[in-house]
C-alpha positions in Angstrom: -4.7 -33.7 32.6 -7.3 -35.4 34.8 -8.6 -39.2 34.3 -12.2 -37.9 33.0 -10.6 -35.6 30.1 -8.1 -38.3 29.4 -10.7 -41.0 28.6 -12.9 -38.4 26.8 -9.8 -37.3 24.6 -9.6 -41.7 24.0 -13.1 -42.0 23.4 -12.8 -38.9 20.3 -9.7 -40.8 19.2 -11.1 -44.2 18.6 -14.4 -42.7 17.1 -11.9 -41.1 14.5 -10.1 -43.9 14.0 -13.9 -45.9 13.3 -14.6 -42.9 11.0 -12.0 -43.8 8.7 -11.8 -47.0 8.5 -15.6 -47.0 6.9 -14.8 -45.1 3.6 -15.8 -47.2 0.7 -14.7 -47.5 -3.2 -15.2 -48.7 -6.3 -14.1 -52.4 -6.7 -11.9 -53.3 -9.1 -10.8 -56.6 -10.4 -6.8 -57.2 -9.7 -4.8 -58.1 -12.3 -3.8 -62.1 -12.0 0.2 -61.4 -10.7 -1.0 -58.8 -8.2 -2.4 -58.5 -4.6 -4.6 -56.0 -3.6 -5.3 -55.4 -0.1 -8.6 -53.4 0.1 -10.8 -52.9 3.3 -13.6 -55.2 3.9 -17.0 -53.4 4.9 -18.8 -56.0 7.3 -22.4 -55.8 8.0 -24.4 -56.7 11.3 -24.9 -60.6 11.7 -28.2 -62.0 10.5 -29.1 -65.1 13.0 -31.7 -66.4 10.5 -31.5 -70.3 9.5 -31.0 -71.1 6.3 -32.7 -74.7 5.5 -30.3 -77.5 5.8 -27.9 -75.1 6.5 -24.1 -76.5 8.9 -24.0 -73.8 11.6 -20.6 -75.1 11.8 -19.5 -74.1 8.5 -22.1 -72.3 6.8 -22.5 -75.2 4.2 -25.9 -75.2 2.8 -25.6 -78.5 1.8 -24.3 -80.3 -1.0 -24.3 -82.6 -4.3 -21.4 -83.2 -7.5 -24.0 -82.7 -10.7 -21.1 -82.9 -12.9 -19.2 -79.9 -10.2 -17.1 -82.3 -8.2 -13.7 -82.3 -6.4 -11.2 -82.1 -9.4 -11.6 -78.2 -9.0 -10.9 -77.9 -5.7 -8.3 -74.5 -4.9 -6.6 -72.4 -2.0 -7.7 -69.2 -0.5 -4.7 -66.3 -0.6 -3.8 -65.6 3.3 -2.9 -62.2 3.4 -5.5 -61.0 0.5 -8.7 -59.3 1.8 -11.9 -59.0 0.1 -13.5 -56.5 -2.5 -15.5 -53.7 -0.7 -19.0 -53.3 -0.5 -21.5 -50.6 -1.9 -24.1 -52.3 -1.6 -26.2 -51.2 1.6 -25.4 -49.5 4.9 -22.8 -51.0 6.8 -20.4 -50.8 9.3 -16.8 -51.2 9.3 -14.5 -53.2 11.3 -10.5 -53.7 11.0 -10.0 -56.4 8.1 -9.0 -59.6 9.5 -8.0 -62.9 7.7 -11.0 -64.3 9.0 -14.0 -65.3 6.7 -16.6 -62.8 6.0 -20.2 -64.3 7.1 -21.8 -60.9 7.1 -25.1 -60.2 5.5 -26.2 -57.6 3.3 -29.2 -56.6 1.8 -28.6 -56.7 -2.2 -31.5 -54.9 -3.3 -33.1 -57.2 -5.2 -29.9 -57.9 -7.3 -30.4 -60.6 -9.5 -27.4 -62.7 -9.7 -27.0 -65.3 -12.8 -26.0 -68.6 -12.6 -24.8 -70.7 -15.5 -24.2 -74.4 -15.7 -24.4 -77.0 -18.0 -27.0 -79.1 -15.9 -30.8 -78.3 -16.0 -32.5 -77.0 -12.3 -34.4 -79.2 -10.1 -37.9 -78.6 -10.8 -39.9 -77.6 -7.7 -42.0 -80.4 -6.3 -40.8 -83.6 -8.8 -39.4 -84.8 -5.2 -38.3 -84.6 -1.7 -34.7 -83.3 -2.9 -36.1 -80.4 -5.1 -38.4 -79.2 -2.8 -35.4 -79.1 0.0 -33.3 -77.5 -3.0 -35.8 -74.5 -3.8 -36.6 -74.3 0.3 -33.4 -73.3 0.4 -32.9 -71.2 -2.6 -35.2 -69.1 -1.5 -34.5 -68.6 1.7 -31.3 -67.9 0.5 -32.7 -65.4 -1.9 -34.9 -63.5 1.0 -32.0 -63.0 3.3 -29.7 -61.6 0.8 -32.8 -59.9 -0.8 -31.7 -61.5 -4.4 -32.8 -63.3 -7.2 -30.5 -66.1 -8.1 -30.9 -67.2 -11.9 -30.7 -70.6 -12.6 -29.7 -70.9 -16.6 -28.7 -74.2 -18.4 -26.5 -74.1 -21.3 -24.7 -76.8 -23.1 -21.0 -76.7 -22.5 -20.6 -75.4 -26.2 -23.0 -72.4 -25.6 -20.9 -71.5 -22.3 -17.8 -71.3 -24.8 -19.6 -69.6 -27.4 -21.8 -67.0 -25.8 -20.4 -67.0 -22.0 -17.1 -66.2 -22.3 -17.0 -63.7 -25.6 -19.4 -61.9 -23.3 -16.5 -61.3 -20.6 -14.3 -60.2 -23.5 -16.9 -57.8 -24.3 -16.9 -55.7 -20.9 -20.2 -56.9 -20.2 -20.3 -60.8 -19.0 -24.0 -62.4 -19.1 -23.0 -64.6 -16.0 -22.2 -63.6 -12.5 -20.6 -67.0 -12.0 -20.6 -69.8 -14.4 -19.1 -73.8 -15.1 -16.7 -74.7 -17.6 -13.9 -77.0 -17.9 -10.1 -76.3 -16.8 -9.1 -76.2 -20.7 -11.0 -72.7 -21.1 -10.5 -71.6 -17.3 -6.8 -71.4 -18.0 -6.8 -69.4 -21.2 -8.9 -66.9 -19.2 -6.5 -66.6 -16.1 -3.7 -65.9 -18.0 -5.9 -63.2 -20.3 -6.7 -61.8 -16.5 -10.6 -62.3 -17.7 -11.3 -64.1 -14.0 -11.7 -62.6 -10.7 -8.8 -64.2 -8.1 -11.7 -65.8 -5.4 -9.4 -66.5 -2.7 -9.2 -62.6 -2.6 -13.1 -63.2 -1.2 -13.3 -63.3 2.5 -16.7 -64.7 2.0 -15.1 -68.1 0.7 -12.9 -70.4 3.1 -11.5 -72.6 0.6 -10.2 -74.7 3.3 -13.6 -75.7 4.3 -14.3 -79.5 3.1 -17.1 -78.9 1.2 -14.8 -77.2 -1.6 -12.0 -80.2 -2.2 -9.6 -79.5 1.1 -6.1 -78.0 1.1 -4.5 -80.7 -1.3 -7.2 -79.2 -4.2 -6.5 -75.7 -3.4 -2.6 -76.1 -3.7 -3.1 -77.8 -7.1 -5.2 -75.1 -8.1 -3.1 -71.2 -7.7 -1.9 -69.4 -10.3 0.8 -67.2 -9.2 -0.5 -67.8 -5.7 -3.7 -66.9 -6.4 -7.1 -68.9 -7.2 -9.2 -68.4 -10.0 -11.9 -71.4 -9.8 -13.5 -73.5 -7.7 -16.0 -76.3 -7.4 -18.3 -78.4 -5.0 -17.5 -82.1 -4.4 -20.9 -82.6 -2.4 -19.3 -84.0 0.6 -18.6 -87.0 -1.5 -14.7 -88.0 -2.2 -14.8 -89.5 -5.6 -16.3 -88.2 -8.8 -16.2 -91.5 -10.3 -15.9 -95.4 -9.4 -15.8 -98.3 -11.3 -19.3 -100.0 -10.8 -20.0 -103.7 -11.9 -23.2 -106.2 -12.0 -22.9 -108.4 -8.6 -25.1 -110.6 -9.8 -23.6 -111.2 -13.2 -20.3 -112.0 -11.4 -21.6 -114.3 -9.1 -23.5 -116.1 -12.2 -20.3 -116.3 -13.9 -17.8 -117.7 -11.1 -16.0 -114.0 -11.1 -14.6 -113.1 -8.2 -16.1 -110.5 -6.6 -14.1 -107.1 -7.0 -14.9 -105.6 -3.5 -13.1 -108.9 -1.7 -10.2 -108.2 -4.4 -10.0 -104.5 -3.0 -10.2 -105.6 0.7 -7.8 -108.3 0.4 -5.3 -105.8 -1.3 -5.3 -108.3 -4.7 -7.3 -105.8 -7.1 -4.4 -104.7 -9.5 -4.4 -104.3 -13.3 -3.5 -108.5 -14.0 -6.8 -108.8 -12.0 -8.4 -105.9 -13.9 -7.4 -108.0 -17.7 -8.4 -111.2 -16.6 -11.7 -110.5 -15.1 -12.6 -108.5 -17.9 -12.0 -111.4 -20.3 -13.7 -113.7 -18.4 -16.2 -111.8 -18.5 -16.9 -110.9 -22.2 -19.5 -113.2 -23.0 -22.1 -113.1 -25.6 -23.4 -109.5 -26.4 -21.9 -108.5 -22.3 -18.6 -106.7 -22.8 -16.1 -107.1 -19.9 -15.5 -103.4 -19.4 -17.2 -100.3 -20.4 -16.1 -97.0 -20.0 -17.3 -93.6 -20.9 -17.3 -90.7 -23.4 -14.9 -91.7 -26.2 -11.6 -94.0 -26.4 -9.0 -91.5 -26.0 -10.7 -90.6 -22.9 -10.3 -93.7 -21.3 -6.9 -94.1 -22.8 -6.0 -91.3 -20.7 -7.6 -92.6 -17.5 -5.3 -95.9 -18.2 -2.2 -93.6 -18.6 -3.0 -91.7 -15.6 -3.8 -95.0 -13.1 -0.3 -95.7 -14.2 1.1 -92.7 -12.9 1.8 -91.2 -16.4 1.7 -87.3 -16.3 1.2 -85.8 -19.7 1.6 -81.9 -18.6 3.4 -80.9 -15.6 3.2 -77.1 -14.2 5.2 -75.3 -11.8 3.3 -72.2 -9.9 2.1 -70.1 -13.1 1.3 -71.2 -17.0 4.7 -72.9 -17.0 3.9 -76.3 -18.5 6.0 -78.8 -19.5 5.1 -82.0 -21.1 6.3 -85.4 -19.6 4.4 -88.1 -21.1 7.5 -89.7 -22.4 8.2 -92.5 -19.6 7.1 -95.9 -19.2 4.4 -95.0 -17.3 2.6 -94.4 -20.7 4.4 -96.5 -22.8 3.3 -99.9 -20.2 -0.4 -98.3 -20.0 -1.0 -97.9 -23.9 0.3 -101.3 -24.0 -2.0 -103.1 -21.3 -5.0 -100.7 -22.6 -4.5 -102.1 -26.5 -4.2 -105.7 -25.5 -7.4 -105.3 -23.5 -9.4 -103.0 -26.6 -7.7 -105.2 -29.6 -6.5 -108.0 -28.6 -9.0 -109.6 -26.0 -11.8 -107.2 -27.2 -12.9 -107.0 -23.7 -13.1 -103.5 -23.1 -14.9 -100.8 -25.1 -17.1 -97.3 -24.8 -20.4 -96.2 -25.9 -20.4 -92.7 -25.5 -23.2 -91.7 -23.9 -24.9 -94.8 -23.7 -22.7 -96.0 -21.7 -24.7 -95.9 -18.3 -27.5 -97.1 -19.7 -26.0 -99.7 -21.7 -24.5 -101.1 -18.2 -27.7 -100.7 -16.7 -29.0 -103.1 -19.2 -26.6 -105.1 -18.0 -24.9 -105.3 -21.4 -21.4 -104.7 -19.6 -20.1 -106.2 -16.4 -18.0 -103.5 -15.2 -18.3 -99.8 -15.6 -16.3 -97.1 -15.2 -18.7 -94.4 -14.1 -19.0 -90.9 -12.9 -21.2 -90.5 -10.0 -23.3 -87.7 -11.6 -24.9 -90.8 -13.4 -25.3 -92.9 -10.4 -28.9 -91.9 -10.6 -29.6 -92.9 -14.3 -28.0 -96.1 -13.3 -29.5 -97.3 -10.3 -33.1 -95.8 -11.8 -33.1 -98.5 -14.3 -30.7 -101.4 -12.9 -32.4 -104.8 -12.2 -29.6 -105.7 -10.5 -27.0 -105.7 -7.6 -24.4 -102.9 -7.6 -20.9 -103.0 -6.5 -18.2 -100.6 -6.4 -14.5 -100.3 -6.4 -11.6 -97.8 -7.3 -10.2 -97.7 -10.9 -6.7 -100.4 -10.2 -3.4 -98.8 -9.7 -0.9 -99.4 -13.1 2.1 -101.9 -12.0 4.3 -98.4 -12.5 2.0 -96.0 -10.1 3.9 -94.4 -7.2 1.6 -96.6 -4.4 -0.4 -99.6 -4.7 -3.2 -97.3 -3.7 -2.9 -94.3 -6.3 -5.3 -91.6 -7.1 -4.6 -89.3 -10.0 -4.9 -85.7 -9.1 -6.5 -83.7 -12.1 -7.5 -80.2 -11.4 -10.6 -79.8 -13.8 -13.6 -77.7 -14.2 -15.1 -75.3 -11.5 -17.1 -72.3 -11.0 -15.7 -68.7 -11.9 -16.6 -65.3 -11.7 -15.5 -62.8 -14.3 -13.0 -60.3 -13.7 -16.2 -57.3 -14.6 -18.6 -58.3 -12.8 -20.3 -55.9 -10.1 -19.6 -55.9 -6.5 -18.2 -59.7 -6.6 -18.1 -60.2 -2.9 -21.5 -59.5 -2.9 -21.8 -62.6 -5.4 -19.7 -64.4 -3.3 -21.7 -64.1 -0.1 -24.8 -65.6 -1.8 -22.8 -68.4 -3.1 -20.7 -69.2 -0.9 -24.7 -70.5 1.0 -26.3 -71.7 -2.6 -23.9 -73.6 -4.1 -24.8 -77.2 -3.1 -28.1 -76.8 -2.2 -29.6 -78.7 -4.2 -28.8 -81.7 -1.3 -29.5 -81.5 2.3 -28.3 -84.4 3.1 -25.2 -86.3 4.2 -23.3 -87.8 1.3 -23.0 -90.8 2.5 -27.3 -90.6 3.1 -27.7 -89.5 -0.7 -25.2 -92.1 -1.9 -26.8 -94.9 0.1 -30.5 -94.2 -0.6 -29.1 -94.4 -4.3 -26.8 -97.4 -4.3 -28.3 -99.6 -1.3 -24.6 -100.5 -1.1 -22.5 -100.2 2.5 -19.8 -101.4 -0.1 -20.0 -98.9 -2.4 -19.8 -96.1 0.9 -16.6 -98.1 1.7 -15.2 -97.6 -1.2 -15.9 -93.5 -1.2 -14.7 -93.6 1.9 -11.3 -95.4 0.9 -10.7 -93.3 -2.6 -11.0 -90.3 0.0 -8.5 -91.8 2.0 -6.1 -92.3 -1.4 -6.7 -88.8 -1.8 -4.4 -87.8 0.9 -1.5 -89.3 -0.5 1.0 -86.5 -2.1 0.8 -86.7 -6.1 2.3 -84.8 -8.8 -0.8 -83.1 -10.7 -1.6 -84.1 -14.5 -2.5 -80.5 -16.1 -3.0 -82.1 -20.1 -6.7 -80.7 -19.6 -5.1 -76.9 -18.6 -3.6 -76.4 -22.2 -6.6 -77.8 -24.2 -8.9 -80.5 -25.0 -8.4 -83.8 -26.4 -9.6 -82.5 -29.7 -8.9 -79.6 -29.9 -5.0 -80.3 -29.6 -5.2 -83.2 -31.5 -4.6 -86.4 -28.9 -7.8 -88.0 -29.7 -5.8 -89.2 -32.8 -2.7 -90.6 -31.5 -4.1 -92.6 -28.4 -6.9 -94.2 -30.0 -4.4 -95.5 -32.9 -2.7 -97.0 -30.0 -5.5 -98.3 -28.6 -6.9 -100.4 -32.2 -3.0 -100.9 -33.0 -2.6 -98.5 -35.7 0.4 -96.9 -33.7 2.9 -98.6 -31.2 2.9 -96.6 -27.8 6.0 -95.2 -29.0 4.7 -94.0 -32.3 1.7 -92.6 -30.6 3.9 -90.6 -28.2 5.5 -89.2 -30.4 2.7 -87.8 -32.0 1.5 -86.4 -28.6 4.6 -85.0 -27.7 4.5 -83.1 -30.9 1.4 -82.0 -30.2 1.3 -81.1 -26.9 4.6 -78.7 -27.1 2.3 -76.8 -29.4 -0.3 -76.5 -27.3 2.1 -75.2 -24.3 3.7 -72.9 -26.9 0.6 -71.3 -28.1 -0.9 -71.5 -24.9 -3.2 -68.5 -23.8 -2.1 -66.8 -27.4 
């Protein structure tokens, strides 16, 4: 055979070859033990910017309304993603690289649903970058991306009976880690990390420590955005208040290595003075409760690498952080909550420290006639370091198991999600906070967060609530209970909750 018929007889081969690896089919959601490997249709590269875009890693930008790093998750390495239908492509061999293709959509229209309102275009510099953005985003992919706020009781209620319906009203939505895990094991979510167009080892989505807190089964179901930013919450107190009051300040505690919980009690009893409470923290006593139990090292719920729980709240973890927590609600009545008045309270300056989530940052700093410091929430005398950061995997983004042509919803959010800040977080946080502090103190929680941890999964098999634990803890907190009653109690009602887990 001569060398010219050889290469032509190649050239036939590899165009066969081609041929078949572009046939396309429906996509189908995988069931949550399984891995499907499916052929990944890749379109030609669109070179067009994307406003505030990292040509690095594709991040669009990025801010933690509420979506921060507690849902951080892994990406599956041999899965592939969902083929396409949407538009003319052509096909390449799969790889385990991420898909950055483009496609055209058609003028899909893909619905978003969160429990925080949209920017409104042209209140400010950061909405206007936000809907810049958005609709760039939206002309690329030749979408329409739906913005729609509901409460987190509507998401429950209308949201998710939707999916168990066959036909979900959301192409991605927010909810909390007690109903994502319910949903997992019902196989009413789509496994993400079988999306090439997600690289859930990119920063902007919690790192690898997140994702490896976050499979199921070795796959991962959710996912959310920590906005660059390494904390979703700090405790916050009034500088000035301190410094009028002889306190010593908190940030030269945390620098010196002396900020611990005896620092923590006294300060706040010091403090409490007149109608100023020492320390103020949010949503409801249980709640903080908790966040005492769990800066102790106490883990309520452990799992292994599925739904198999297993409640360990019975140590002295618990037992010593109910204790300190009562003395400082009941006996030295100088900590309390508010609810949610509680950053405006503080704000006020009706509190001297806070313990505050950084979505409300803004509401606080809006109406604060005062200096702002920040430090980490103490370490318990029984945590596992003297620098100790709970790990609790929380809410995120999912996408339900129905929907159409997820990778096609991918792609767009794998750009829009966190767009709604084009800066740096440490620019957004400073132009908030006017606080180099405050940025050392992000900075050093993020460093915390690379410390190995065993995850606390109490919000996987229900709510405070709705398992009953809102009872127990705040008898414990007013007295009512001794830790030991009050673990009881939660013991008892946590092994129901892992029993009828999912049923």
């Amino acid at each position: 055979m001569n060398q010219k018929l050889r290469k032509l007889l190649l050239i036939i081969l590899c165009l066969s070859i081609l041929t078949a690896a572009g046939c396309k089919g429906k996509t189908t959601a995988p069931e949550s033990s399984e891995s499907e490997n499916s052929e990944e249709s890749i379109v030609s590269q669109d070179s067009e910017d994307i406003p505030g875009e990292d040509t690095e890693s594709g991040e669009a930008g990025s801010e933690s309304n509420g979506s921060d790093a507690s849902s951080g998750k892994t990406s599956s390495s041999k899965a592939s993603s969902s083929k396409t239908t949407s538009s003319k492509t052509s096909s390449v061999t799969p790889t385990d690289k991420k898909d950055t293709s483009v496609r055209d959509l058609k003028g899909r229209t893909i619905s978003y649903i969160v429990n925080w309102p949209e920017l409104k275009k042209g209140e400010n510099q950061r909405a206007n970058d936000y809907w810049k953005t958005k609709e760039s985003i939206e002309k690329k992919y030749n979408c329409k991306i739906k913005h729609v706020y509901k409460t987190p009781d509507a998401i429950e209620k209308e949201v998710i009976p939707s999916i168990l319906s066959g036909a979900p009203i959301a192409d991605v939505f927010y909810t909390s880690g007690d109903k994502i895990f319910p949903m997992i094991k019902k196989n009413m979510l789509y496994p993400v990390s079988d999306l090439k167009q997600f690289d859930f080892n990119e920063d902007k989505w919690g790192g690898k420590k997140h994702n490896d807190l976050s499979l199921v089964n070795g796959k991962r179901y959710f996912f959310g955005n920590t906005g660059g930013a390494p904390a979703g919450a700090m405790l916050l107190y009034n500088i000035d208040y301190f410094k009028a009051n002889n306190l010593p300040d908190l940030f030269t505690l945390q620098k010196e290595g002396n900020w611990n919980w005896e620092a923590l009690k006294k300060i706040a009893r010091d403090a409490t003075k007149g109608d100023v409470i020492g320390l103020l923290g949010p949503i409801g006593i249980a709640e903080f409760a908790k966040t005492f139990i769990q800066y102790n090292g106490g883990v309520m719920v452990k799992r292994g690498t599925g739904f198999d729980f297993s409640v360990t709240l019975n140590s002295k973890n618990t037992t010593n952080a109910l204790t300190t927590f009562k003395q400082m609600v009941t006996d030295d009545k100088s900590t309390k909550v508010t609810g949610m008045t509680s950053a405006s309270e503080f704000a006020k300056g009706k509190a001297a420290m806070y313990w505050a989530e950084t979505y409300r940052f803004p509401e606080i700093t809006s109406a604060m006639k005062f200096k702002l410091g920040g430090v980490t929430f103490p370490s318990g005398p029984d945590a596992p370091s003297k620098d100790f950061l709970p790990c609790i995997p929380g809410a995120g983004f999912v996408i339900p198991a129905t929907v159409s042509e997820p990778a096609d919803i991918a792609m767009v959010l794998d750009k829009f999600i966190g767009a709604d800040n084009t800066l740096s977080w440490e620019d957004y946080y400073y132009d908030m906070v006017y606080s180099k502090d405050i940025i050392t103190t992000f900075k050093k929680i993020g460093e915390m967060g690379k410390n190995p941890v065993t995850a606390e999964y109490v919000d996987a098999v229900g709510d405070l609530y709705g398992i009953g634990l809102h009872g127990p803890l705040g008898d414990a907190a007013s007295g009512q209970q001794t830790p030991a009653q009050a673990i009881e109690s939660l013991e008892t009602s946590l092994k129901n909750a892992v029993k009828n887990f999912g049923k």
